[in-house]
C-alpha positions in Angstrom: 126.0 66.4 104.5 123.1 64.5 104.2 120.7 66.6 106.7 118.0 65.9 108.8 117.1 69.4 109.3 117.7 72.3 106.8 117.1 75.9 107.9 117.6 78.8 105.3 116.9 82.2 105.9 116.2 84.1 102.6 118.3 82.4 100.5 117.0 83.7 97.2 118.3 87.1 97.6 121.0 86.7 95.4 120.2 84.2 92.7 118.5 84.6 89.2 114.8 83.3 88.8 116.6 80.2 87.1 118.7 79.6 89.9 115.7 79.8 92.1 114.1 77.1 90.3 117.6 74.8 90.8 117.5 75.4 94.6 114.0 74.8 94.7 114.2 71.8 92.8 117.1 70.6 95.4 115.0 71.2 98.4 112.1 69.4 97.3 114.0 66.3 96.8 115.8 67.2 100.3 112.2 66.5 101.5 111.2 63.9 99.3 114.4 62.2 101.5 113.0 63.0 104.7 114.5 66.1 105.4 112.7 69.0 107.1 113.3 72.5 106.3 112.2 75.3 107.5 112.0 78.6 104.9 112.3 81.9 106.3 111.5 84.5 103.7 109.5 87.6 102.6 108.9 86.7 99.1 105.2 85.2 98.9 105.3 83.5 96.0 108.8 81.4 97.1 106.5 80.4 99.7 103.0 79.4 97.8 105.5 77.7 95.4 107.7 75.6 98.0 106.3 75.2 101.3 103.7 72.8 102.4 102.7 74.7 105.4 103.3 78.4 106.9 103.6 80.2 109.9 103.0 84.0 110.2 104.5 86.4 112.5 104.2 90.2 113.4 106.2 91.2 116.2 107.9 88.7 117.4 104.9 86.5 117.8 103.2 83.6 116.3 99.6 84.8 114.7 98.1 82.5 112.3 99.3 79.2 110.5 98.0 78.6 106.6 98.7 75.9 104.0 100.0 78.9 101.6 99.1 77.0 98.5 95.7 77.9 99.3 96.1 81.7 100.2 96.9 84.3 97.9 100.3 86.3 98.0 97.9 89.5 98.9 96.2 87.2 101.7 99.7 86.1 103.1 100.3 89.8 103.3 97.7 90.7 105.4 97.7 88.2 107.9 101.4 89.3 108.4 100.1 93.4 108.6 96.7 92.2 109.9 95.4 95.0 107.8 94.2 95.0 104.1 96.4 95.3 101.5 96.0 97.8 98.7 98.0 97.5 95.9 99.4 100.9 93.9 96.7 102.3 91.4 98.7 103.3 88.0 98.5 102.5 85.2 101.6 101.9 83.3 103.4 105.7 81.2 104.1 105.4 77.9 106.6 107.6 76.8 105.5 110.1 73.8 107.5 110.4 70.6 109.3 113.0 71.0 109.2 113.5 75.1 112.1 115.2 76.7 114.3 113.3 79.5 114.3 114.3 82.5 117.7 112.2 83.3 119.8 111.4 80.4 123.2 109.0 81.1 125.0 109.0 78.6 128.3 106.3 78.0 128.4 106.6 82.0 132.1 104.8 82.6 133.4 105.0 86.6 136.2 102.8 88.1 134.9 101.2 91.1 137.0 102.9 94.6 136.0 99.8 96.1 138.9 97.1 96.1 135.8 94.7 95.2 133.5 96.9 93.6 132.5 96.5 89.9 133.4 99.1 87.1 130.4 100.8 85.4 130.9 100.4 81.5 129.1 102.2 78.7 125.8 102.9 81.2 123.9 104.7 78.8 119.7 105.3 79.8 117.0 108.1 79.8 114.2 108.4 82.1 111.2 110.7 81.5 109.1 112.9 83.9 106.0 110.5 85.4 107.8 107.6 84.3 109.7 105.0 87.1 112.1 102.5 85.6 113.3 100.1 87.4 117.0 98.6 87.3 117.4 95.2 88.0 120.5 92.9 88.8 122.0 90.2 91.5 123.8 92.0 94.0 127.3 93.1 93.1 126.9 93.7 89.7 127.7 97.8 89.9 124.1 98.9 91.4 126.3 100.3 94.5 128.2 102.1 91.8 125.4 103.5 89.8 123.8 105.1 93.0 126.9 106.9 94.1 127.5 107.8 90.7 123.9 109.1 90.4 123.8 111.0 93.5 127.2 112.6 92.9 129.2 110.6 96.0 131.2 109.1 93.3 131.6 112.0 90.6 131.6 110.7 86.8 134.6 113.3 85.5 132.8 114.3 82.5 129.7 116.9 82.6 128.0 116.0 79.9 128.2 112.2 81.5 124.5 112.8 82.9 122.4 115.2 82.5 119.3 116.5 84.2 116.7 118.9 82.9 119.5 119.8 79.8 122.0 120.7 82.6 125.4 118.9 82.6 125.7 117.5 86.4 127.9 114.9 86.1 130.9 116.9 87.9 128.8 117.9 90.5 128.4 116.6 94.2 125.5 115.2 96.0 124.7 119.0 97.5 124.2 120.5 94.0 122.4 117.7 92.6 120.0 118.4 95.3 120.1 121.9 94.3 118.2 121.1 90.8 115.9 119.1 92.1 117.3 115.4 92.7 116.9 113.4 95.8 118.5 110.3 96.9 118.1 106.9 99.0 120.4 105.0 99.2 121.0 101.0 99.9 122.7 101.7 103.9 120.0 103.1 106.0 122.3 103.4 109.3 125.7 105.6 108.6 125.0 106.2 104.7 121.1 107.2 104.7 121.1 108.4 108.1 123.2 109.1 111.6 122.1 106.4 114.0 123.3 109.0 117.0 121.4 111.7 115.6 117.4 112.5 116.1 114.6 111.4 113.6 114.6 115.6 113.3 118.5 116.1 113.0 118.5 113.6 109.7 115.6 115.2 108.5 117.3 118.4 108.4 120.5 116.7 106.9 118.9 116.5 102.9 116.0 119.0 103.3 117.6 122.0 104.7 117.1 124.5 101.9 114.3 122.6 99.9 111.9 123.0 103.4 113.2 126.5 104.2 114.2 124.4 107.6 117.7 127.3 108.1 116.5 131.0 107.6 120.0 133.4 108.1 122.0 130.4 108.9 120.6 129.2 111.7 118.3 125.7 112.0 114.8 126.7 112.5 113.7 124.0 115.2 110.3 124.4 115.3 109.8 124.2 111.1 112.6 120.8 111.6 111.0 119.2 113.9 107.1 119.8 112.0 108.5 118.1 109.1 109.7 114.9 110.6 106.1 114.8 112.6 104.8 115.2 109.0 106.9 112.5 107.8 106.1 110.2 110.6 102.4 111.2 110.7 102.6 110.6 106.3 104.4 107.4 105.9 103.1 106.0 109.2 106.6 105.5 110.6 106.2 103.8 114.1 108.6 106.1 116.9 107.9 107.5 120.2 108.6 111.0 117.9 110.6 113.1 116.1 113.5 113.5 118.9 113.8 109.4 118.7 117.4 108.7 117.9 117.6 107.1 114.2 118.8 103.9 115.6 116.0 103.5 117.8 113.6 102.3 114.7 113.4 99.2 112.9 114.9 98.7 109.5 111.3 98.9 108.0 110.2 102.5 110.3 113.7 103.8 109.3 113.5 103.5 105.6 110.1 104.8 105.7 111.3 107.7 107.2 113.9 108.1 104.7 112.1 107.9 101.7 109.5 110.2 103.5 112.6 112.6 103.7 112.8 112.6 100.1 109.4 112.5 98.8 108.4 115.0 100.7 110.9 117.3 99.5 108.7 117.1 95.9 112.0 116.3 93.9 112.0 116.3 90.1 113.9 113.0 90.0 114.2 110.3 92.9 117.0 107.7 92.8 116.3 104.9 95.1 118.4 101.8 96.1 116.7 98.5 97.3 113.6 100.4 98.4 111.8 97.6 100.6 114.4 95.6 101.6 114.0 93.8 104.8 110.6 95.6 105.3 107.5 93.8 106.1 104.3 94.0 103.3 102.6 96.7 104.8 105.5 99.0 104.8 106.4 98.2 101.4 102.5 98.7 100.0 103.1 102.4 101.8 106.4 102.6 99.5 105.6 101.7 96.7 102.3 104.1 96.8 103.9 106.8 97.4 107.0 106.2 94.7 103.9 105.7 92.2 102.2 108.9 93.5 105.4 110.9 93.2 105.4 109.6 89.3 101.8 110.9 89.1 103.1 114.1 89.9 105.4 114.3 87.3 109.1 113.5 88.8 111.3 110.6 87.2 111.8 107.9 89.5 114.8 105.2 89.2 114.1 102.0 91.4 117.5 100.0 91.8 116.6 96.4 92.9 117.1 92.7 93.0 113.8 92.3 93.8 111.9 91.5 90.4 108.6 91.3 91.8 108.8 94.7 92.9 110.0 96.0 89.4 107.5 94.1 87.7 104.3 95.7 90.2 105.6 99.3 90.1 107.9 100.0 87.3 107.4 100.9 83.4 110.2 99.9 81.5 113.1 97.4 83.2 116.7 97.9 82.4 119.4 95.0 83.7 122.9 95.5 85.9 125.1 93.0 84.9 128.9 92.7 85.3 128.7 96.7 85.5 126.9 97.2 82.2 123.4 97.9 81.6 120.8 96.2 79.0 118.8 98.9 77.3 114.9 99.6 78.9 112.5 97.8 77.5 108.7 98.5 79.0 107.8 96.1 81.8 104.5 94.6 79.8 106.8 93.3 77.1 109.2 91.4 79.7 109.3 88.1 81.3 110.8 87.3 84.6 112.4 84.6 82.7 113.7 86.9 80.0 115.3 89.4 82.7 116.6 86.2 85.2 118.5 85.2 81.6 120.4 88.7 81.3 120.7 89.2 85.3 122.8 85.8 85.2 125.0 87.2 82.5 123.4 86.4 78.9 124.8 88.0 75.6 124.2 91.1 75.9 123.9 91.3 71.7 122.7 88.3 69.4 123.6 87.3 65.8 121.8 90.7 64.6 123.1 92.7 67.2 120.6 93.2 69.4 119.9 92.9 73.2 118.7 89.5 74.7 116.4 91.8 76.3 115.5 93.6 72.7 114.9 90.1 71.1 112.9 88.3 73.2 111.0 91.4 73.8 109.6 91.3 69.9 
């Protein structure tokens, strides 16, 4: 349409990194033409890499203006949080010879109830206590499916589907997954993750119930509901006027706080999480991602479902691709390239000539 004016607000969320590069390539000769665009996004780098000149924002106002090709992703960040900016300290878990899984899915097949959903096909993976591995894909590609198959919303027919801790779960619902130690969080925060109508202490009470003690004789013990939602507002920083704030009341960023606060501090065995940080600013997703690496610490199995690769590549240890509903096999996250994982994400052979993965190969 030949534009004078181009304005795109995160429009990167669901392409491959070689897509990216396409689009990018397009936009700079958009401006080599004469156009002017303005970039809105959260990814740092997109920014260092494409824009000529940024400005930052924190609440609704204007608070410093940078060329970001001489600023640091980690600088950008702190100028938006105007606090510094401490990335997770872990070290990347190898697994032992020999270890035993914590979460085993096994030939994991579920038909989508989604009229446009995706099929998940053959999803077969294993993830160890201390360990987080990350599962990456472009959106639609069955990640909605593997949560709600996960959590039990979706149930996979077959026990012996998935297993956790030896026990066959994969008949079971969301309440006695929960039971042996699972939590969830999934992509929806408002209706899915929690009731917009409902108080910050009402939805805590919704998935902690019996793992905080928070009923005693089948009544809800107020006093120990409302304590834990201060503790998870005091822990994870979560910005309310309190725990008897209506859900809807927060911001996307305070309200998935809260919700992985739910979980985490219900010390679960094994944490399933869908697009942890997305649409949260750097600050709140520094606080996530150190306390999904301090839950590993402590021995639980965390799964991170995301699109965002940057992410997986800061917090994960192995990486494991969603595509078309069937899953590459993990590799570890220090034998991967972005490159590598865009290739598979957009739909590469999932087995070459000697019939391994694309992942497999160009990790040797």
């Amino acid at each position: 349409q030949n534009p004078k004016l181009l304005i795109m607000d995160e429009p990167t969320s669901v392409l491959t990194p070689q897509e990216v590069e396409k689009l990018f390539a397009t936009l700079r000769r958009l401006a080599a033409e004469g156009c002017s665009i303005l970039y809105i996004s959260h990814k740092l780098e997109e920014i260092r890499a494409l824009c000529g000149a940024a400005t930052i924002m924190r609440l609704g106002r204007v608070v410093a203006h940078c060329k970001p090709s001489e600023k640091s992703a980690k600088e950008l960040a702190e100028l938006m949080i105007n606090a510094e900016l401490a990335p997770p300290a872990r070290s990347r878990r190898v697994v032992a010879a020999g270890a035993k899984a914590k979460l085993v899915v096994d030939k994991l097949t579920v038909k989508s109830p989604h009229a446009f959903g995706t099929d998940l096909k053959q999803i077969s993976f294993s993830v160890y206590p201390g360990e987080i591995l990350g599962v990456a894909g472009i959106a639609g590609n069955g990640q909605t499916e593997l949560m709600d198959a996960l959590s039990g919303e979706v149930p996979a027919g077959t026990p012996e589907r998935i297993l956790l801790d030896g026990a066959a779960i994969g008949h079971m619902g969301p309440r006695e997954r929960r039971a042996l130690g699972g939590c969830f969080v999934p992509e929806e925060r408002n209706g899915h993750g929690a009731i917009g109508a409902m108080t910050l202490s009402e939805n805590a009470f919704l998935t902690a119930a019996k793992r905080r003690s928070l009923a005693r004789f089948g009544f809800v013990s107020q006093a120990r509901t409302v304590n834990f939602a201060r503790e998870i507002i005091r822990g994870f920083d979560v910005r309310t006027t309190g725990p008897k704030a209506q859900a809807r009341s927060l911001s996307g960023g305070n309200l998935q706080k809260f919700l992985i606060g739910r979980e985490v501090m219900q010390a679960p065995g094994l944490l399933i999480i869908n697009q942890p940080t997305w649409g949260v600013d750097a600050g709140a997703a520094a606080s996530i991602y150190r306390a999904l690496a301090e839950l590993a610490g402590k021995g639980a199995a965390v799964v991170i479902i995301s699109q965002d690769l940057d992410e997986i590549f800061l917090v994960c240890d192995r990486v494991a691709v969603i595509a078309g509903g069937r899953l590459s096999p993990p590799i570890p996250v220090k034998e991967a390239t972005i490159e590598q994982i865009g290739l598979v994400m957009g739909g590469a052979a999932a087995k070459d000539a000697g019939g391994a993965s694309a992942m497999e190969s160009a990790a040797q």
